[in-house]
Backbone of each chain as ProteinMPNN parsed JSONL, in Angstrom:
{"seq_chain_A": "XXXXXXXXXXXXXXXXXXXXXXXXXXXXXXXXXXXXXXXXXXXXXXXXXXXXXXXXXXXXXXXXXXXXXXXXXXXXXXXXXXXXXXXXXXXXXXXXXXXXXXXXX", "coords_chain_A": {"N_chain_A": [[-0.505, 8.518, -10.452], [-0.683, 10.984, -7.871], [-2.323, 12.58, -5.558], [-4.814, 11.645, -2.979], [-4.522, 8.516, -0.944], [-6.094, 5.623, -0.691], [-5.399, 2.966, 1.646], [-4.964, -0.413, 1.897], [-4.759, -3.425, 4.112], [-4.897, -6.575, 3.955], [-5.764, -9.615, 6.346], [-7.642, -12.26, 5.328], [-10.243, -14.444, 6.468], [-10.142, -17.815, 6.537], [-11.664, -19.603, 5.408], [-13.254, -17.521, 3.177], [-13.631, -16.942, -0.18], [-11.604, -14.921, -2.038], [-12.016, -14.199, -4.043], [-14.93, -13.356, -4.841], [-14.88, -11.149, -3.148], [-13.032, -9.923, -4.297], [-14.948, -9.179, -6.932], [-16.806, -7.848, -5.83], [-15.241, -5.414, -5.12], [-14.573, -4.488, -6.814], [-17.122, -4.064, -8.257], [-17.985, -1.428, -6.586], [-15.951, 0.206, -6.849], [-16.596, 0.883, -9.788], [-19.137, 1.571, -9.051], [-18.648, 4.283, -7.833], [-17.581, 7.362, -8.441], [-15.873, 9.411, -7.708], [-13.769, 7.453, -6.471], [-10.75, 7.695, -8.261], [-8.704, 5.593, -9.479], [-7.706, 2.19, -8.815], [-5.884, -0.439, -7.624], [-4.838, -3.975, -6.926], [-3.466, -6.655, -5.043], [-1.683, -9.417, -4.569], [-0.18, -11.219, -2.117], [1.692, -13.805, -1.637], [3.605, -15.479, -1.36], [5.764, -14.174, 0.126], [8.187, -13.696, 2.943], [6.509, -15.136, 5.667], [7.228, -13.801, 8.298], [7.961, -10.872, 7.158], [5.568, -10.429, 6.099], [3.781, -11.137, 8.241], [1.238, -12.412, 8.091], [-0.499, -10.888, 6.833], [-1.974, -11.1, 3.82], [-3.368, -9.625, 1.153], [-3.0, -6.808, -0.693], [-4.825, -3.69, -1.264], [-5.303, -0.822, -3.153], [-6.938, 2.391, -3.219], [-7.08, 5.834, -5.153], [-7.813, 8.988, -4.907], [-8.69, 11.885, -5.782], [-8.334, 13.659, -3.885], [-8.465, 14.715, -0.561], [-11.025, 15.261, -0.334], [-13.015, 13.861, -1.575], [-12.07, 10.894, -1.45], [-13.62, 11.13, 1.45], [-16.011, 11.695, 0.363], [-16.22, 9.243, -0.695], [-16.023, 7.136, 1.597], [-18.319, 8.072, 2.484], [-20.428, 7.577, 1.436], [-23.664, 5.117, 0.238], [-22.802, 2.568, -1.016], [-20.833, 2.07, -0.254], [-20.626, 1.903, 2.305], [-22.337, -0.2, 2.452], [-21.35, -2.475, 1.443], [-19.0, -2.342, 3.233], [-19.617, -3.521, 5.188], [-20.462, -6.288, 4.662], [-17.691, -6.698, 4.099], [-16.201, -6.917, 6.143], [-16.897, -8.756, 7.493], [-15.65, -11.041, 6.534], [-13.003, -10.255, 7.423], [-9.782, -11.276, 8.738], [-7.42, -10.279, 10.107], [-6.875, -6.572, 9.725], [-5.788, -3.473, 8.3], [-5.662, 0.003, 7.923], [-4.709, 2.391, 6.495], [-4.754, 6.448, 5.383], [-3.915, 8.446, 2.986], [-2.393, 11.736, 1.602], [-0.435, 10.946, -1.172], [2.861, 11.551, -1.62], [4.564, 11.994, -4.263], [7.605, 10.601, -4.87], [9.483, 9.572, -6.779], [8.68, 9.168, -9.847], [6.637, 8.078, -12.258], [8.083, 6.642, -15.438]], "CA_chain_A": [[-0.981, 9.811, -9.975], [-0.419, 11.254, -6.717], [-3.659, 12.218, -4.662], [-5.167, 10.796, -1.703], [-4.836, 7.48, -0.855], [-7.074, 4.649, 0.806], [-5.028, 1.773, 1.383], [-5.953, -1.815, 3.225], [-4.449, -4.339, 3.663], [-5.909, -7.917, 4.942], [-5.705, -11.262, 6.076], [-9.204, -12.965, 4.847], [-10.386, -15.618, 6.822], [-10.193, -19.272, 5.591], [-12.828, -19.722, 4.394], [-13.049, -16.508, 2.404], [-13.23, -16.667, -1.392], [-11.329, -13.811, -2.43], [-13.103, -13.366, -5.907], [-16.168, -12.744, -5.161], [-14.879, -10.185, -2.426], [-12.836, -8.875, -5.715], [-15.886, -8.601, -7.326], [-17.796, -6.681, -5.065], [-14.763, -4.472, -4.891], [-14.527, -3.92, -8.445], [-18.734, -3.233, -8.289], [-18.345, -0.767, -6.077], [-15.283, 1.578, -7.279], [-16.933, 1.069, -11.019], [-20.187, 3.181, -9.109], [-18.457, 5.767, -6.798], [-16.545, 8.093, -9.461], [-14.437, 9.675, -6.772], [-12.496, 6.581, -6.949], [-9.916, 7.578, -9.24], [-8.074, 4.435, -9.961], [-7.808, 1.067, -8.067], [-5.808, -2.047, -7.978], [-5.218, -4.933, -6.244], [-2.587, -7.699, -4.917], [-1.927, -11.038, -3.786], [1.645, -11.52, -1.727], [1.324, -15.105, -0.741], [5.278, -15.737, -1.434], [6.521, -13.933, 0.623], [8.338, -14.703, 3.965], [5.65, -14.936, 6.751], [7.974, -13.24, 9.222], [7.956, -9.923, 6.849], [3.987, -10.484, 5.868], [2.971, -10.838, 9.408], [0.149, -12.963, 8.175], [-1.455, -10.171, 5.577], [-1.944, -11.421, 2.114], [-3.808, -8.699, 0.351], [-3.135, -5.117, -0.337], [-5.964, -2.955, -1.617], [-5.15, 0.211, -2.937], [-7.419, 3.024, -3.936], [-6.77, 6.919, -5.227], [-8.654, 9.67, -5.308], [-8.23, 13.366, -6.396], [-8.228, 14.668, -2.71], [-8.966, 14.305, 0.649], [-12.848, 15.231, -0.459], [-13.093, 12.38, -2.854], [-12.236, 9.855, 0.28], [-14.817, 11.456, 2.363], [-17.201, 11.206, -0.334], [-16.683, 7.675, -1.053], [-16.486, 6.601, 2.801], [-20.074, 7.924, 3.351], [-21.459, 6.288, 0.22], [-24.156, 4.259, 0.463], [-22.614, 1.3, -1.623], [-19.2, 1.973, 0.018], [-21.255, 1.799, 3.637], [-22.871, -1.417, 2.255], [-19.848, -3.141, 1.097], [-17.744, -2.768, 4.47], [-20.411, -4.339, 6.353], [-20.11, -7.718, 4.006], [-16.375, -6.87, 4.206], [-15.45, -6.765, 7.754], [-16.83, -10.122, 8.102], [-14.814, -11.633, 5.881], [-11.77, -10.088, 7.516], [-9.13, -11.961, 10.139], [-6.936, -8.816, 10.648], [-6.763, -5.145, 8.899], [-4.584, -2.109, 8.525], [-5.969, 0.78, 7.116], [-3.805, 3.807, 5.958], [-5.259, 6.996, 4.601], [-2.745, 9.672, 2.875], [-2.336, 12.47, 0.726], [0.573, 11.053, -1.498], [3.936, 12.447, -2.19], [5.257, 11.266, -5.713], [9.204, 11.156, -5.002], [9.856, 9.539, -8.111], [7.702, 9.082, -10.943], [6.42, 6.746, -13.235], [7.93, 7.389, -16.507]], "C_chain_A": [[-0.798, 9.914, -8.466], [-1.747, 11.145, -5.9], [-3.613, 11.871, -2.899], [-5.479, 9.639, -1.846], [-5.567, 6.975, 0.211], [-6.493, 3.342, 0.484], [-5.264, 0.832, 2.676], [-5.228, -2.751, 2.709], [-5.215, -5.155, 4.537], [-5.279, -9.192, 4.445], [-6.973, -11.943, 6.535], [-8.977, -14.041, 5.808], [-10.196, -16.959, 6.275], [-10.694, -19.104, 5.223], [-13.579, -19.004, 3.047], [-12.87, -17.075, 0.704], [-12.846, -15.346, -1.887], [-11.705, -12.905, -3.856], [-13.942, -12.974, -5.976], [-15.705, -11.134, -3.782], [-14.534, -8.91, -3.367], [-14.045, -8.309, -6.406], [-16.736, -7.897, -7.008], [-17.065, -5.757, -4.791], [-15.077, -3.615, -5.816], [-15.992, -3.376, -8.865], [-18.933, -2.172, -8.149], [-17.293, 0.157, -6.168], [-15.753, 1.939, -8.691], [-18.265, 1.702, -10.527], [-19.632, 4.16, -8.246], [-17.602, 6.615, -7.935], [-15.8, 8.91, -8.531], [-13.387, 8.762, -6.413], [-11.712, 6.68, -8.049], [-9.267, 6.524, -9.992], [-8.106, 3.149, -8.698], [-7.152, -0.236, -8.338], [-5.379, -2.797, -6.7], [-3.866, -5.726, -5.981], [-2.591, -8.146, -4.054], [-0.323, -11.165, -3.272], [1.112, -13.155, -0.727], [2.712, -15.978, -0.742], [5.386, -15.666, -0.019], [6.755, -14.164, 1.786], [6.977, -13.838, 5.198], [6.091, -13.812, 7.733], [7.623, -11.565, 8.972], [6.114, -9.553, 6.5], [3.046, -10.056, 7.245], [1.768, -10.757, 9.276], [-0.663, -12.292, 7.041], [-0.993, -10.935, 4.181], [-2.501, -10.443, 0.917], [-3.619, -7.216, 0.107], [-4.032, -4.513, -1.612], [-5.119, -1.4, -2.063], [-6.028, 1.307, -3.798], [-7.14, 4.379, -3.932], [-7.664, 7.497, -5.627], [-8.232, 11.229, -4.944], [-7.951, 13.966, -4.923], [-9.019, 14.118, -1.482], [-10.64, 14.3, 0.827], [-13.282, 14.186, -0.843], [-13.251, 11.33, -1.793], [-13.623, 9.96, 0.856], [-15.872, 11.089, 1.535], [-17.192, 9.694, -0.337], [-17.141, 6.724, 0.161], [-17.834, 6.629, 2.933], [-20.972, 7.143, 2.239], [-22.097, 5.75, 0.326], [-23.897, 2.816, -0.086], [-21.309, 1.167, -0.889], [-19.877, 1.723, 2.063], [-21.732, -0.057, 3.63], [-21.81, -2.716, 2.113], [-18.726, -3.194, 2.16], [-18.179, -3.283, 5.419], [-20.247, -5.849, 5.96], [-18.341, -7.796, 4.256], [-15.429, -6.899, 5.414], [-15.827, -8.223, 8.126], [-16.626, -11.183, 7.505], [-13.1, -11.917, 6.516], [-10.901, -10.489, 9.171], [-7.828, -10.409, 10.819], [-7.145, -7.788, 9.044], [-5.52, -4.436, 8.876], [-5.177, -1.237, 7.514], [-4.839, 2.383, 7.0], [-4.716, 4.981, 4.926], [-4.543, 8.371, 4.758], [-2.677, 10.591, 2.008], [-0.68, 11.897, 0.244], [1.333, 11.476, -2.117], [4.84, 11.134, -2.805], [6.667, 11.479, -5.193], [10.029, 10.507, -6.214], [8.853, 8.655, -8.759], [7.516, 8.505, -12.161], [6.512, 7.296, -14.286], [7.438, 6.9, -18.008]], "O_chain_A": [[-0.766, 8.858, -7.834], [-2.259, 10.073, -5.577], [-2.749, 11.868, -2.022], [-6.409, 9.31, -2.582], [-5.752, 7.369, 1.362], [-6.792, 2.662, -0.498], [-5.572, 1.069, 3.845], [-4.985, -3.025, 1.533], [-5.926, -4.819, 5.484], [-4.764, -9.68, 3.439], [-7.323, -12.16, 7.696], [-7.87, -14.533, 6.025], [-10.074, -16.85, 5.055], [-10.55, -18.251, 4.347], [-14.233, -19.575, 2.175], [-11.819, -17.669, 0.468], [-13.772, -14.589, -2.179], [-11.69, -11.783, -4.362], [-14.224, -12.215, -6.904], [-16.469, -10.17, -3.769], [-15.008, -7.778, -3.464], [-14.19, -7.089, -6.482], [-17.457, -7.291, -7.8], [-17.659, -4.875, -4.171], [-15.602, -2.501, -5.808], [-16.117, -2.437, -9.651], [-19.67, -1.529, -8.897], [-17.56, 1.171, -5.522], [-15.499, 3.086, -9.059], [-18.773, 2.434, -11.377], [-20.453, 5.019, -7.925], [-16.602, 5.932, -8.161], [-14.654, 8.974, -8.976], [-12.263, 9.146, -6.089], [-11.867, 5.812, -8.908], [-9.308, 6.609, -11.22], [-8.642, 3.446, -7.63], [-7.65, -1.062, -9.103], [-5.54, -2.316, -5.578], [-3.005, -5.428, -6.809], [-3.102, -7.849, -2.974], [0.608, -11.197, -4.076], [0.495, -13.399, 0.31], [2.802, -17.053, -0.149], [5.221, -16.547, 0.824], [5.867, -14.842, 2.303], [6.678, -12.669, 5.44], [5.285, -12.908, 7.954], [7.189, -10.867, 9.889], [5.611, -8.449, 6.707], [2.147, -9.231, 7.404], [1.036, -9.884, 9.744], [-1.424, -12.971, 6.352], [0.121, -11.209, 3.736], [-2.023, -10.558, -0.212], [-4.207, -6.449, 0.869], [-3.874, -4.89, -2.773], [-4.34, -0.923, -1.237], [-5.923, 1.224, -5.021], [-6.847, 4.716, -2.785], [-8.418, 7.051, -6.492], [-7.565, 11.593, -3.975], [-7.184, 14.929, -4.946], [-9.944, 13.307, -1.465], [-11.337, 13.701, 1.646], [-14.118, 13.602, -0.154], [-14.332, 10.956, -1.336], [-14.529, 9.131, 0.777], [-16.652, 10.212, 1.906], [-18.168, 9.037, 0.024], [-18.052, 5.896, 0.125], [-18.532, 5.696, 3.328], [-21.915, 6.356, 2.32], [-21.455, 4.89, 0.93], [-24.636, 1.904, 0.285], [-20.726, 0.085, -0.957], [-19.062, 1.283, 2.873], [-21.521, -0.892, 4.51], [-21.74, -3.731, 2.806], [-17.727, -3.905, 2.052], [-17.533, -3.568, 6.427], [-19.92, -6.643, 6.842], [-17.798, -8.857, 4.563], [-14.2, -6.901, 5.49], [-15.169, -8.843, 8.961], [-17.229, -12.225, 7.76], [-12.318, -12.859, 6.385], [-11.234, -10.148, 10.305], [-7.729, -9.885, 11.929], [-7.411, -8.088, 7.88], [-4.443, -4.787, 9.358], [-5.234, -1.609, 6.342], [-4.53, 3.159, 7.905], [-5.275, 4.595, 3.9], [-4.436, 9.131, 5.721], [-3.165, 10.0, 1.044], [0.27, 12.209, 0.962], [1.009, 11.906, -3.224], [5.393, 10.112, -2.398], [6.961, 12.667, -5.058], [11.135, 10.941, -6.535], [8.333, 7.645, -8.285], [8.38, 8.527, -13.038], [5.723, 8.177, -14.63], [7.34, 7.719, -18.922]]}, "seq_chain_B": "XXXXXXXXXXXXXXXXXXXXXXXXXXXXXXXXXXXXXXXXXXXXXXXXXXXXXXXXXXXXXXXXXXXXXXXXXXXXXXXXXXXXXXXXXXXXXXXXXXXXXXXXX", "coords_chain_B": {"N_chain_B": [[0.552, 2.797, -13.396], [0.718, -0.614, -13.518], [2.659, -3.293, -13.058], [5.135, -4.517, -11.095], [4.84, -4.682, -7.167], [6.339, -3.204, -4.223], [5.392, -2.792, -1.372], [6.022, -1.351, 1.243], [4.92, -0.967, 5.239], [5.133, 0.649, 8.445], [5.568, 1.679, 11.328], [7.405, 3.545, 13.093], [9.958, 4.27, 15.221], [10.309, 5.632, 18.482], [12.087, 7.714, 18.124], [12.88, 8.631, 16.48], [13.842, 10.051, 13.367], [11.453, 11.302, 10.436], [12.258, 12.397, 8.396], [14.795, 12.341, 7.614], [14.928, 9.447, 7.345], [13.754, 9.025, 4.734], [14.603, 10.94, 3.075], [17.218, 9.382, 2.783], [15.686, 7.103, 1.803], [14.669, 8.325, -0.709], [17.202, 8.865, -1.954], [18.334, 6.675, -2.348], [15.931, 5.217, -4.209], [16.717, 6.88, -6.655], [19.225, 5.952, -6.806], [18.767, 3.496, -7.99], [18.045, 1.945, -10.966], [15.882, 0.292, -11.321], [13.776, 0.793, -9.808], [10.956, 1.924, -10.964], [8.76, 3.981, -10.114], [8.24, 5.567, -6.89], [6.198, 6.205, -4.33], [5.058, 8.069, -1.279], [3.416, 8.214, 1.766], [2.203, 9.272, 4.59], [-0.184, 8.777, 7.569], [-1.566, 10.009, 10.31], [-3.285, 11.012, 11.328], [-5.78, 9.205, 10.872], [-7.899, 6.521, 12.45], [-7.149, 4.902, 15.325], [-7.041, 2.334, 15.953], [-8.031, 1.196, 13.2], [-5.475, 1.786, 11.868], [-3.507, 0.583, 13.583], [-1.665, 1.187, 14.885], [0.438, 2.02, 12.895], [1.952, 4.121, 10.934], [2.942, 5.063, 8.15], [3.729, 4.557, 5.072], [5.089, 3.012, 2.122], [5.578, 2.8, -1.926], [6.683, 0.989, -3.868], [7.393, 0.537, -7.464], [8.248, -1.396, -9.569], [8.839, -2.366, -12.723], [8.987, -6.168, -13.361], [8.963, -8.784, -11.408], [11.551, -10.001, -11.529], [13.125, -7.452, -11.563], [11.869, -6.334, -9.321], [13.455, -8.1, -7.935], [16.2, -7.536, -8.581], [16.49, -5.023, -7.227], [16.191, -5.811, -4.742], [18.456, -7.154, -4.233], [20.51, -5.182, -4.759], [23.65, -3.521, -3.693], [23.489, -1.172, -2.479], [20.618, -1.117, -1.624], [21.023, -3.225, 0.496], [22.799, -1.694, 1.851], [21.012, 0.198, 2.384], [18.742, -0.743, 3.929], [20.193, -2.122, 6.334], [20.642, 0.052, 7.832], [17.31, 1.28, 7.694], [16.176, -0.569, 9.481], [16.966, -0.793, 12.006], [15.278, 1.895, 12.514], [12.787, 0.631, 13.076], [9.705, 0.324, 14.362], [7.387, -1.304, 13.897], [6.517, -3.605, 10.906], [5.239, -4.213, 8.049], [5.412, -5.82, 5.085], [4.994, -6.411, 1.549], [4.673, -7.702, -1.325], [3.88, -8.112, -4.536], [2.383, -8.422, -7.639], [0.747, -6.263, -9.277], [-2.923, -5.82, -9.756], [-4.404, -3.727, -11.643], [-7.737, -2.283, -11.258], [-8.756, -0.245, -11.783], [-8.409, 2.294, -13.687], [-6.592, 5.052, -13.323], [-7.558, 7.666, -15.009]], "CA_chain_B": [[1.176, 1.872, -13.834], [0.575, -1.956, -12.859], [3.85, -4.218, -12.384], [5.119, -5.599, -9.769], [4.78, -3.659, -6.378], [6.881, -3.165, -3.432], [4.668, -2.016, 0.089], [6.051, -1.232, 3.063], [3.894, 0.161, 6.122], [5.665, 0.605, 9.056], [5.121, 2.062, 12.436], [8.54, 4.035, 13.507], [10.289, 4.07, 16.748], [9.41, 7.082, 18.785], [12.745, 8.988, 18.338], [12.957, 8.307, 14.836], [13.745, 11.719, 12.147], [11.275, 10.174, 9.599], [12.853, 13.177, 7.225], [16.065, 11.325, 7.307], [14.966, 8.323, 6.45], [12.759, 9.834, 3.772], [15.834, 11.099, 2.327], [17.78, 8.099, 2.482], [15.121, 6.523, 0.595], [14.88, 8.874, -2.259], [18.867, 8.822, -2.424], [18.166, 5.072, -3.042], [15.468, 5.097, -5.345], [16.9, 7.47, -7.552], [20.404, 5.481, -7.331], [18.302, 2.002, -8.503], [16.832, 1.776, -12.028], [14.77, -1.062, -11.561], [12.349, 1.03, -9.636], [9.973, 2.503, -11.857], [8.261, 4.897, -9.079], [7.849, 5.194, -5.645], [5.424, 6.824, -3.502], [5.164, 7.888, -0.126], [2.417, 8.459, 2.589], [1.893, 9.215, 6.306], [-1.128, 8.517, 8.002], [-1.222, 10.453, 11.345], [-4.879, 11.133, 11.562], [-6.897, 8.208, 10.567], [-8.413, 5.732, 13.935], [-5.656, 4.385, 15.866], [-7.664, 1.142, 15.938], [-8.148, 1.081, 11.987], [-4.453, 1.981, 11.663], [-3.151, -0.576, 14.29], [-0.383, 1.859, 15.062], [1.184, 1.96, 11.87], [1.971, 5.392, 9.975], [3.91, 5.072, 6.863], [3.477, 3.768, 3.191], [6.054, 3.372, 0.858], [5.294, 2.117, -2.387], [7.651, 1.288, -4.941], [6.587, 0.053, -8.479], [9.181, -2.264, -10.819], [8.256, -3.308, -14.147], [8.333, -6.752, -13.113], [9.151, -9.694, -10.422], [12.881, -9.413, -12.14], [13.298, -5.744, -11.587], [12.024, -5.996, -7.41], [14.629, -9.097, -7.716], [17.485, -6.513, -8.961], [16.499, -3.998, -6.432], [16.711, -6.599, -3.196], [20.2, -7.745, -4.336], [21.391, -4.149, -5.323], [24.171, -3.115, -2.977], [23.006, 0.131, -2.083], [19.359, -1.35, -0.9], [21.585, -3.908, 1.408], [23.085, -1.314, 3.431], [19.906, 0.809, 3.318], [17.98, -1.917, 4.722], [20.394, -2.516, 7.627], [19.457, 0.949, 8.474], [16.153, 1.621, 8.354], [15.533, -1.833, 9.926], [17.0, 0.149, 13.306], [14.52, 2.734, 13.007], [11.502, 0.137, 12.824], [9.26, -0.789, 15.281], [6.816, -2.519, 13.385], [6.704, -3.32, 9.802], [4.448, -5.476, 6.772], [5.948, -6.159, 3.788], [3.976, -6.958, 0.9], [5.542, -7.693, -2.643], [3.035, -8.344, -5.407], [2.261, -8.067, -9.579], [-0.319, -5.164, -9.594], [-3.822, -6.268, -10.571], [-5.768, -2.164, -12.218], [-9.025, -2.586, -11.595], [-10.015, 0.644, -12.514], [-7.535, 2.373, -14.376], [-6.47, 5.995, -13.648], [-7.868, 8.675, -16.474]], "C_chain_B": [[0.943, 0.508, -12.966], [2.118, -2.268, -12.184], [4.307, -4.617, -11.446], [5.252, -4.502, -8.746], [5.822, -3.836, -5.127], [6.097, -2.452, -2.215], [5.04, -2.475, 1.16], [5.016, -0.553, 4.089], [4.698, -0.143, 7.325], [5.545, 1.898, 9.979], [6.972, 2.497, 13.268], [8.955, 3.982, 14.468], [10.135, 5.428, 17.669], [10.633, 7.938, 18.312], [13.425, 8.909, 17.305], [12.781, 9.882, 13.619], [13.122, 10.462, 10.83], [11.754, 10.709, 8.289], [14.332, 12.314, 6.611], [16.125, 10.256, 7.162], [14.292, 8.411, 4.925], [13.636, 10.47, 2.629], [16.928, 10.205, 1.598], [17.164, 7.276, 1.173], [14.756, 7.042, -0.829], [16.02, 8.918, -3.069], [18.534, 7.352, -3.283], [17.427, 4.63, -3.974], [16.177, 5.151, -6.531], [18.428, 6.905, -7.859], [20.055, 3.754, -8.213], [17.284, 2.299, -9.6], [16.061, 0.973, -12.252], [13.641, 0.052, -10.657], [12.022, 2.035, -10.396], [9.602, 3.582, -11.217], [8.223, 4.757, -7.583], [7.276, 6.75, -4.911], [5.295, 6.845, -1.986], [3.598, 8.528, 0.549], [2.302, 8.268, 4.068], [0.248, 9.557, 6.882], [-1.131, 9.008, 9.259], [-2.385, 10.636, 12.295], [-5.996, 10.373, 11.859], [-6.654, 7.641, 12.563], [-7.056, 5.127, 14.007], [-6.066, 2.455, 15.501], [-8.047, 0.455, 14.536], [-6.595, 1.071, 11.414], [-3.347, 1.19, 12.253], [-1.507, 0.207, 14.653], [0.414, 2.43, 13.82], [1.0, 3.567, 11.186], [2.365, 5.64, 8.75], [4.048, 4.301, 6.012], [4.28, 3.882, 2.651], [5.565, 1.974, 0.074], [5.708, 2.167, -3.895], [6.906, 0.352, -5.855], [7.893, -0.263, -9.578], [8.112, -2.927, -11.67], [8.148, -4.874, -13.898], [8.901, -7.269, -12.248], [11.267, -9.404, -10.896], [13.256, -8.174, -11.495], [13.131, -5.69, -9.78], [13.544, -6.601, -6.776], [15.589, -7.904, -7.1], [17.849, -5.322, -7.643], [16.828, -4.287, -5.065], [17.807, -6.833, -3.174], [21.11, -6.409, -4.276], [22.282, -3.582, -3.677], [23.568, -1.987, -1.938], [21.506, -0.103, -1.36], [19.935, -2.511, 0.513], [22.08, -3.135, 2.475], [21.548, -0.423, 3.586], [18.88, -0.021, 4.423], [18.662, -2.512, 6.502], [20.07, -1.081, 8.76], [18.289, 1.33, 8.965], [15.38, 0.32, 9.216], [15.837, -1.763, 11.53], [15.887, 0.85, 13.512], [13.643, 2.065, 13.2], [10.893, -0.46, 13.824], [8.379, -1.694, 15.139], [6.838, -2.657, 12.0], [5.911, -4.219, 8.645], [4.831, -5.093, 5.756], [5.167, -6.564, 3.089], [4.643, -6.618, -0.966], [4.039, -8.314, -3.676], [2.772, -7.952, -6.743], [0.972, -7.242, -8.786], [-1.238, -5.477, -10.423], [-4.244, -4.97, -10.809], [-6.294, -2.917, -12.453], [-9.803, -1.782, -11.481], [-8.891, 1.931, -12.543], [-7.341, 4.171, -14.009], [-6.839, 6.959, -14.929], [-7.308, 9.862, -16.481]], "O_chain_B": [[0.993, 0.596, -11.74], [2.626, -1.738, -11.196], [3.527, -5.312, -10.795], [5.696, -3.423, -9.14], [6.19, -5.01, -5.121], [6.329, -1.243, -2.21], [4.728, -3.443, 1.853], [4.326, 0.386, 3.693], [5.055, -1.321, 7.349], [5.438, 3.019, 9.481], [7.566, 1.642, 13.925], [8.105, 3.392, 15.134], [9.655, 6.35, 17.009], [10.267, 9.08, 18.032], [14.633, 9.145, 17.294], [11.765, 10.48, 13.264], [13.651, 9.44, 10.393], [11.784, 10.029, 7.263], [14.666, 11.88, 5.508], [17.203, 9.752, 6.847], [14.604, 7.557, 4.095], [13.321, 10.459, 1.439], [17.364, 10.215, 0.446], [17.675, 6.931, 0.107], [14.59, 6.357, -1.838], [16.086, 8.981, -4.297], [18.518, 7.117, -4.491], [17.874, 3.74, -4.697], [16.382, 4.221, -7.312], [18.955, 7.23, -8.923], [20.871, 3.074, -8.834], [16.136, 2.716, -9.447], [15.502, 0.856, -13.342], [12.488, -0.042, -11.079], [12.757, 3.015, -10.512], [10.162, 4.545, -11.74], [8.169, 3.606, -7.149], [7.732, 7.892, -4.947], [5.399, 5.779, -1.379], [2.813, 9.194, -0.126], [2.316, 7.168, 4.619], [-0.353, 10.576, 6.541], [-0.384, 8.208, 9.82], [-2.473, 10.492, 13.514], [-6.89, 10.585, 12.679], [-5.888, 8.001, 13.457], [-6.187, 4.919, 13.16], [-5.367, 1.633, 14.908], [-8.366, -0.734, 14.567], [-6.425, 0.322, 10.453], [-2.306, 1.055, 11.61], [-0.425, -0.378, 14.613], [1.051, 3.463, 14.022], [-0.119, 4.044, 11.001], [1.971, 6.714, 8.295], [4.566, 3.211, 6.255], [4.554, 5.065, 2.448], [5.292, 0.856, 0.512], [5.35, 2.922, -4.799], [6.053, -0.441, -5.457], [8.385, 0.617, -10.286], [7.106, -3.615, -11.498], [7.013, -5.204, -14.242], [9.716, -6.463, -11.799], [11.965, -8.54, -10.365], [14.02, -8.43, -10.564], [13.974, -5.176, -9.044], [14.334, -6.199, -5.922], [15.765, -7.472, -5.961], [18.934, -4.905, -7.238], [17.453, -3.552, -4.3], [18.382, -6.775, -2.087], [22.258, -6.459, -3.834], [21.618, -3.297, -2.68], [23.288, -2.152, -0.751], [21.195, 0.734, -0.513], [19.202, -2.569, 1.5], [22.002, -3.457, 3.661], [20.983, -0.351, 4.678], [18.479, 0.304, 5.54], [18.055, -3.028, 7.44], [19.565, -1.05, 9.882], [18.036, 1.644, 10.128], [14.185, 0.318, 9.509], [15.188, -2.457, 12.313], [15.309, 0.641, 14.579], [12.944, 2.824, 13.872], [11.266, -1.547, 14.264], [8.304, -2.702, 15.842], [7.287, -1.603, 11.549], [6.49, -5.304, 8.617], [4.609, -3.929, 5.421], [4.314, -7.24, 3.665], [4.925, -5.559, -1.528], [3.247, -9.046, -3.084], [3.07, -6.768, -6.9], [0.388, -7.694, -7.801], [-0.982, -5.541, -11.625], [-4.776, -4.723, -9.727], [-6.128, -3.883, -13.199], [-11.002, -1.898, -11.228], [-8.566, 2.481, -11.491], [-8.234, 4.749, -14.629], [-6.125, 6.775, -15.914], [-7.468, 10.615, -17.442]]}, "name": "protein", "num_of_chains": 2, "seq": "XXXXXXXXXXXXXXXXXXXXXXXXXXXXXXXXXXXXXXXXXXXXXXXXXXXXXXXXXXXXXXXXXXXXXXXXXXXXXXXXXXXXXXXXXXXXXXXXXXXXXXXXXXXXXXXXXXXXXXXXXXXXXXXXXXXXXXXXXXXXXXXXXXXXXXXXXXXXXXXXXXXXXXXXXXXXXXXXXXXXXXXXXXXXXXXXXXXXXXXXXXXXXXXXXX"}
């Protein structure tokens, strides 16, 4: 689906278990219902050079640029980036209305 | 759709037509059947400091690790790549199987 996206990527600290961070992701788009869909990946291949250190990309969709806004102010989505920022060794956040140019058939 | 993912994000050079690369890359999609979909997104708005400079999402979706293979080797992604790798001033790569963890409806 097209939409508005909220995408993140990160490189977790050492120490970081990334499952339970999963699981508090997965907590907290299974209560905001303006999260449309949500998944997840691990690039730990690939060459460092092109990575530039990130290992995770996050990506979540939602019906419209309202949907976002709603979920940002959230109180579980407020709660959850306070545990999640101090987990995290760098970021990159991107947030887009996307354009399908070819389509999943 | 899950499978394997292709994400670029990349931060352009200032005197960069991002239409014409934008073009380029739909020529190329639509000439490679290993990708399944691809999506695009510009970020122009969000915190500069959340965004780390970076404006631009592309995010292609092959059925699986095979299929991104097909698409890195394919002629036609060899010269695009020596192209848009001019326009780029910064760039994270991120190749990964697609975990849904909360499934579009």
């Amino acid at each position: 689906m097209a939409g508005f996206k909220h995408l993140v990527i990160v490189k977790f600290k050492e120490d970081v278990v990334v499952e339970d961070i999963l699981k508090g992701m997965q907590k907290l788009v299974s209560e905001i219902d303006a999260v449309k869909s949500f998944e997840w990946g691990q690039d730990i291949e690939g060459e460092e050079m092109l990575r530039q250190g990130f290992t995770d990309a996050f990506l979540m969709t939602f019906e419209d640029k309202q949907g976002y806004t709603a979920f940002v102010g959230h109180p579980c989505h407020v709660e959850f980036s306070a545990t999640f920022s101090t987990a995290i060794d760098k970021i990159v956040l991107l947030d887009f209305p996307s354009v399908v140019a070819k389509a999943a058939t």
